[in-house]
N, C-alpha and C positions, 0 to 999 in steps of 0.2 A: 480853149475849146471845152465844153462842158460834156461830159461824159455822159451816157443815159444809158440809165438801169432795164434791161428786158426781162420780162417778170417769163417764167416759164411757161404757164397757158399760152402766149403768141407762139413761143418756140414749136410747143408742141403743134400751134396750128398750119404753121409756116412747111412744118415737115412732111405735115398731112398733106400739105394742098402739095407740094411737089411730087411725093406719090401717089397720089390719089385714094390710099388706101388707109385703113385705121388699122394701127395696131397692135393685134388680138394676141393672148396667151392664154393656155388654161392651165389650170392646179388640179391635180389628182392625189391619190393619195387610199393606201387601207391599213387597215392599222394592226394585221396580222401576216406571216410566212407562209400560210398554209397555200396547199393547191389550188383550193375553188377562191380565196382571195387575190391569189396571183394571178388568176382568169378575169376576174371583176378588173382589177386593174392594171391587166394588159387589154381588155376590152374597154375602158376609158379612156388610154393613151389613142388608141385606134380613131376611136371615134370623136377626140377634140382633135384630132390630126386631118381628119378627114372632112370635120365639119368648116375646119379654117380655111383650108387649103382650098373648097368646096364653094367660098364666097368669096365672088369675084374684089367684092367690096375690103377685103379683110386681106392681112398681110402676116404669114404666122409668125409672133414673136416669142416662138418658146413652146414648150410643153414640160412644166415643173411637176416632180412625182415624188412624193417622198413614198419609199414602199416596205412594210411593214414598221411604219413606226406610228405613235400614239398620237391622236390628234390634241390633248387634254392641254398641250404647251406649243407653243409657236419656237420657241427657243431648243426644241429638240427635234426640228424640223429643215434641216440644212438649205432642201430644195425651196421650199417656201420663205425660206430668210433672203435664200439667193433672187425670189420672185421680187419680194418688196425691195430690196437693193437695187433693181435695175428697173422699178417702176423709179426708184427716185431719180435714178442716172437718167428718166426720159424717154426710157425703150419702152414701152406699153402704153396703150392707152384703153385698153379694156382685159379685165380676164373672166373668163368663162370657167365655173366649176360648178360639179354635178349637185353640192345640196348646205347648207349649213353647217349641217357633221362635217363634211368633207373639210370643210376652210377650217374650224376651228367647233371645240366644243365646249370652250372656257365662253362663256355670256360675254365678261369683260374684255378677253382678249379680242374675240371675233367684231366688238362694237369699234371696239380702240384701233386695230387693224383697218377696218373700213372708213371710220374716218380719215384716219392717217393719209388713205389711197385718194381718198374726194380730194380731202384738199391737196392732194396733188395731179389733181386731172384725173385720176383715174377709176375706173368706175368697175363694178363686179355685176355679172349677170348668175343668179343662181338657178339654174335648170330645174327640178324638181319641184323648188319652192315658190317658182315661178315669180323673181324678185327682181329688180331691176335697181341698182341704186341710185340710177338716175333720175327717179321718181320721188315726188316730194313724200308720198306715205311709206315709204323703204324701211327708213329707220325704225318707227314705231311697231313693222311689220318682223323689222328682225330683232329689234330685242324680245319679242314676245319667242318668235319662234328658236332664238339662240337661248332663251333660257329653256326650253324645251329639248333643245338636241344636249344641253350642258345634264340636265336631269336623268336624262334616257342615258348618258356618259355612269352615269353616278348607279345605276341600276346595272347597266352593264356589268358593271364593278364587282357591284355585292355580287349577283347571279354569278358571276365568273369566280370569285370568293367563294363562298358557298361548296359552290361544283366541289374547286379544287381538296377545301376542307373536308369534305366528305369522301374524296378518295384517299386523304390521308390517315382520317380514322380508320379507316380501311385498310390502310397500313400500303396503300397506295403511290407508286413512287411514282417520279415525274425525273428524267435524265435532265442535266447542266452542264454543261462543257465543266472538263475537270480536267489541267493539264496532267498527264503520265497516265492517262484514261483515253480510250475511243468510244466509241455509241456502236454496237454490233447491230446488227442487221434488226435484231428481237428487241431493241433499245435497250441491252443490258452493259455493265461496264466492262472493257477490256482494257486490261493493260496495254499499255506502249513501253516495249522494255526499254532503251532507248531512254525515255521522258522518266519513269521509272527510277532508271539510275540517277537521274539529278534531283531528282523526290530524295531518293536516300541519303544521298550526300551532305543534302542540305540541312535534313533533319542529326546526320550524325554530326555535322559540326557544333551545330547551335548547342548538342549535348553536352560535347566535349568541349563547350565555354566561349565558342564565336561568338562574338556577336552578330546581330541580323548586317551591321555595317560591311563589317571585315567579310561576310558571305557573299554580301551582295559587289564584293572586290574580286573574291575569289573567282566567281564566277566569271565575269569580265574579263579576268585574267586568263580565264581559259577557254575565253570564246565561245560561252553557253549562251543561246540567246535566249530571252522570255519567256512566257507561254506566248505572246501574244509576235513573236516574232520579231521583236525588238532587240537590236544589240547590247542593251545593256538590261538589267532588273535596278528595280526601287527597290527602295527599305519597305515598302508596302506590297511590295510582291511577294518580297519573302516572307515577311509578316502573312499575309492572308495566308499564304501555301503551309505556313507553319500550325496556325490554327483551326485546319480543317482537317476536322475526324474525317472525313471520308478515306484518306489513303490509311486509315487502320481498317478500313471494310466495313464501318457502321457509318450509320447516313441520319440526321437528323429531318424531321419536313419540318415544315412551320417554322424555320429559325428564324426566319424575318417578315415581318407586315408589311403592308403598303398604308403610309401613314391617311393617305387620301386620294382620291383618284384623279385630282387634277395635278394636283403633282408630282405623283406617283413615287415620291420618296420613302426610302424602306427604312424602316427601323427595328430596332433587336425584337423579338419576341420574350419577354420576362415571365410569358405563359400566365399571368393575372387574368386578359380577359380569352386571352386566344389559346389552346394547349398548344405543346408541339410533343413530338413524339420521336422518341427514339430506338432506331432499328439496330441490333448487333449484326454481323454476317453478314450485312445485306449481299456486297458482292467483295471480289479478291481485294485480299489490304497488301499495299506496297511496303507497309512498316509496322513492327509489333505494336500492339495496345501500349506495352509498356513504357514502349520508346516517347510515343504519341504526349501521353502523361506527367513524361518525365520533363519533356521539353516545355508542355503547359507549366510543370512547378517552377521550373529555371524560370522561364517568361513572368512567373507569378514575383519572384524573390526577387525581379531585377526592377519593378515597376515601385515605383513613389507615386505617393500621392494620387494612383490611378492611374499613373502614365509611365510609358516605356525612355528610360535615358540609359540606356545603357553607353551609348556614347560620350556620355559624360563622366571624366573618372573621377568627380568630387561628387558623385551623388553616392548616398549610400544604400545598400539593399542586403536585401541576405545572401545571396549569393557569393563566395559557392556552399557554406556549410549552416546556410537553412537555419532551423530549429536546437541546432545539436548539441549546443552551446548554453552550461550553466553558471548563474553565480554561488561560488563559493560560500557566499556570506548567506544568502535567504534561499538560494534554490530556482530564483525566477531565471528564464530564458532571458540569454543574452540578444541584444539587438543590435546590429552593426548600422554607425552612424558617422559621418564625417566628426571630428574632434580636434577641432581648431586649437589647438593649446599643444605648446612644447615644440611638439614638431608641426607646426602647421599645417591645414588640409589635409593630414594621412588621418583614412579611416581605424575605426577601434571596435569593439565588440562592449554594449553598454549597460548595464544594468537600470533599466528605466520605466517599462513596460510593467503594467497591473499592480492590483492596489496592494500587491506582499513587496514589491520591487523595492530596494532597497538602496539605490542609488550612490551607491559607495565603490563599484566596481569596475574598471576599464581598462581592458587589453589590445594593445593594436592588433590590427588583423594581421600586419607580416609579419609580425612574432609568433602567431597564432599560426599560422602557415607552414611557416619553418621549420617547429616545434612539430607538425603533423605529420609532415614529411619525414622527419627522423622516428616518427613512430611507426611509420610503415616499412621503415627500412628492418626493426625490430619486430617484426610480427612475424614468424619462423613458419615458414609451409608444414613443417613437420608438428609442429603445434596444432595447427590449423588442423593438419591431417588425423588425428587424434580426436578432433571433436566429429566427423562426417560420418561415424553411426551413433551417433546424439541421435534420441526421439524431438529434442529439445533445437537443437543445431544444427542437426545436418545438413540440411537444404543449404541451409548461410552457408554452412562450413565447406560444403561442395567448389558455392558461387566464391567463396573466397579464394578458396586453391585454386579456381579455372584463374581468376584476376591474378593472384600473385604469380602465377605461374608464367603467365605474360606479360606480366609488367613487375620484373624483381625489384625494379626502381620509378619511382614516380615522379615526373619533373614540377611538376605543378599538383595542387588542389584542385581535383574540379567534383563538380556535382555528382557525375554520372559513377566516379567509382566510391565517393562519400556515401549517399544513396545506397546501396549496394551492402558497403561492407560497416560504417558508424552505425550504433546503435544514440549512443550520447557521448558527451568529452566533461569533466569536471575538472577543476581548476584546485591546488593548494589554496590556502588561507593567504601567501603573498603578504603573513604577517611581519616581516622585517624590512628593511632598504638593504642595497647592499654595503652600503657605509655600517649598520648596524651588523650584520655577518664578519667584515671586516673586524670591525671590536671586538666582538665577543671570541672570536677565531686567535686574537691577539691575550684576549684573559686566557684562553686553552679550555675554554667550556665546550662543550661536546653540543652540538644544538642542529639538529633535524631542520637540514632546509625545507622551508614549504613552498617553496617559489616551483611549481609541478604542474604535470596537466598528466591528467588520467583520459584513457583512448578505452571507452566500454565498445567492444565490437562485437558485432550479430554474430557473430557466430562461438558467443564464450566466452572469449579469451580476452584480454584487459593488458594493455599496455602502460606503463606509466615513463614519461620524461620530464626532461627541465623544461618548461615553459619557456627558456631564452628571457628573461626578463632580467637583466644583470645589471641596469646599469638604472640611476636614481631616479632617471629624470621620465624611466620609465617604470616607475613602480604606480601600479594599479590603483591601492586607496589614495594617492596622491593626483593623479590624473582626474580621477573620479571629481575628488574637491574642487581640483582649477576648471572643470569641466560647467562643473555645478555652479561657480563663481560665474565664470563666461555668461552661461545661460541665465543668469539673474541681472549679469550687466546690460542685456539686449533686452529683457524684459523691460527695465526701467527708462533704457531708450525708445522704444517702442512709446512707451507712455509719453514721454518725455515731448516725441514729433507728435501723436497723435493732439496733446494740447496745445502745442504750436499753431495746429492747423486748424484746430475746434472756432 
């Protein structure tokens, strides 16, 4: 028995004649929150509700509203994706909307869309425009008049631009939803102590050397939801919540553009063609400036290449001790780098960077670590105390005694008391092996170890220990070399594929 194909037009005619009625919906839509647009379009739901119900001939199939969102993308438009999805299921066979703008204000999108509907039966009547597309001069009629409402789109833009940049030079602020913030009555910010506390928390971990992962665990684990009211947070929640000055009480305007107003995509402000301005004080900060800053450097020392891995523990970054780190041999700052050689993937502290760099020198970081920690255990409060009516020190010398005083031992390295209390760290010369030490300790020569690390701290005082470097396979100008070897082997492979493939 041969099967036959029914094309959709009978379908839809088939259902018509059983109820006698055509099947009408209309599309509303404004593309603001305010009061008098919420009246516009609760007064167009009314009256396509009224108008349908109103002809005996007509069957209401719907009344779709998208309310306060942009008409510039179909694709940000839920209710109207839902409209064309059930013209294709069959259920519509006309829709009624009040103008061009209304359906769409992209030229391309509103043609594309209205084809799409013809050839599937279904046809738009635009009230205002007075368009029918079921007339053969429609099309010609509306792309003239869709690149006009797309235009008027495009001016809308600038003029609402504009506006906005001139209350900003103004010094003119505009409220954002801000979690650990409310909007007061005067649209000024208030805290939510409450939202507040997980503001703080979150900032003090990330200080004290969380990462955003291990935060975004933490949380979870104690049943803190969102801002946004969700059981869990992203890495990108906390990320964003991290890099907004506003919970220090200064507020930026202009930090981001709208690339163009059909697609209303934002992008950073780098203040080339557009300024942005920035306000101190504006209103109450949940967390000090310095806290704020500290966390930007951490986030700055942990990023490669432009990007955040902190999750990754073979990437290497400065973190946790930054800048503070010199070589022995020329002076230049040390840079902390994965160091494939000897012991495999454990990071080192490199001498490599600028054109005085000397490339002779490399300490692992947990020797480097170690070594710091037993110099903090040598830093004497009473020493300490001795410098705090210094013109020169005191201030350090204060912050120091408040830190060792609460913290007599340190478990770990981290930024936030590095920061604080390091001014720099210098290294001995690390000019023997300990095989050589052994020899010469065997002739009975009397020979000044320089295998050392010198702790220069803000507030004075100068610590020096062993650097922990005892054993061959980790002596520095040695690493340095196999290092240097490594990197001229990968060079040469490099080459080596890249003429493979030429």
């Amino acid at each position: 028995m041969e099967v036959q194909k029914i094309k959709l037009e009978p379908i839809r005619k088939t259902i018509r004649e059983q109820t006698g009625k055509l099947r009408v919906a209309a599309y509303c839509r404004v593309s603001t929150d305010t009061e008098d647009q919420k009246t516009s379009f609760d007064g167009q739901v009314k009256h396509y509700t009224g108008l349908i119900e109103g002809n005996p001939e007509w069957e209401l199939a719907g009344i779709f509203a998208d309310e306060g969102i942009t008409g510039t993308s179909a694709a940000k438009r839920p209710e109207f994706q839902r409209m064309v999805k059930e013209c294709e299921e069959g259920k519509i066979d006309l829709i009624l909307t009040k103008s061009i703008s209304r359906f769409a204000r992209n030229t391309l999108e509103c043609l594309t869309f209205v084809r799409h509907l013809n050839n599937l039966g279904v046809h738009i009547v635009f009230e205002s425009n007075n368009i029918d597309t079921r007339t053969a001069f429609s099309e010609m009629l509306l792309t003239v008049l869709a690149a006009f409402a797309q235009e008027e789109s495009r001016s809308i833009s600038e003029n609402t631009s504009w506006g906005i940049r001139k209350r900003f030079e103004d010094g003119v602020t505009r409220w954002s939803r801000l979690y650990g913030y409310e909007k007061t009555a005067d649209g000024e910010y208030q805290i939510v102590p409450e939202h507040a506390a997980v503001v703080q928390k979150i900032f003090e971990l990330y200080e004290h050397g969380e990462s955003i992962q291990s935060i975004r665990k933490y949380l979870a684990a104690h049943g803190i939801k969102s801002p946004t009211g969700e059981p869990k947070w992203t890495d990108s929640a906390v990320h964003t919540l991290l890099i907004n000055e506003r919970y220090t009480g200064d507020i930026i305007l202009q930090k981001f553009l709208t690339e163009d107003h059909l697609s209303h995509k934002s992008i950073k402000n780098d203040s080339t063609e557009v300024p942005s301005y920035y306000i101190e004080n504006h209103h109450a900060a949940i967390i000090p400036r310095k806290q704020y800053d500290r966390c930007m450097k951490i986030m700055g020392m942990r990023r490669v290449n432009g990007h955040r891995k902190e999750h990754d523990t073979g990437t290497c970054n400065q973190y946790p001790l930054g800048d503070k780190l010199r070589c022995p041999y020329c002076g230049s700052v040390l840079y902390q780098r994965a160091v494939p050689v000897q012991l495999k993937h454990k990071k080192g502290w490199v001498c490599e960077k600028g054109d005085d760099a000397c490339h002779g020198f490399i300490i692992r970081s947990n020797i480097v670590e170690t070594a710091l920690l037993e110099a903090y255990k040598k830093l004497e409060a009473g020493k300490i105390a001795e410098k705090v009516n210094s013109l020169r020190f005191g201030a350090d010398a204060k912050l120091a005694l408040e830190i060792r005083k609460a913290h007599p031992v340190m478990k770990s390295v981290d930024f936030w008391w590095v920061d604080d209390l390091i001014d720099h760290i210098e290294f001995g010369a690390h000019s023997r092996t300990d095989r050589e030490y052994r020899r010469l300790a065997a002739l009975g020569e009397d020979v000044v170890d320089d295998r050392t690390m010198k702790v220069f701290w803000k507030c004075g005082l100068i610590t020096t220990v062993m650097s922990g470097v005892d054993a061959d396979r980790e002596h520095p100008p040695m690493i340095a070399e196999l290092y240097n070897s490594y990197l001229e082997r990968q060079k040469e492979a490099q080459k080596e594929k890249e003429a493979e493939t030429a």
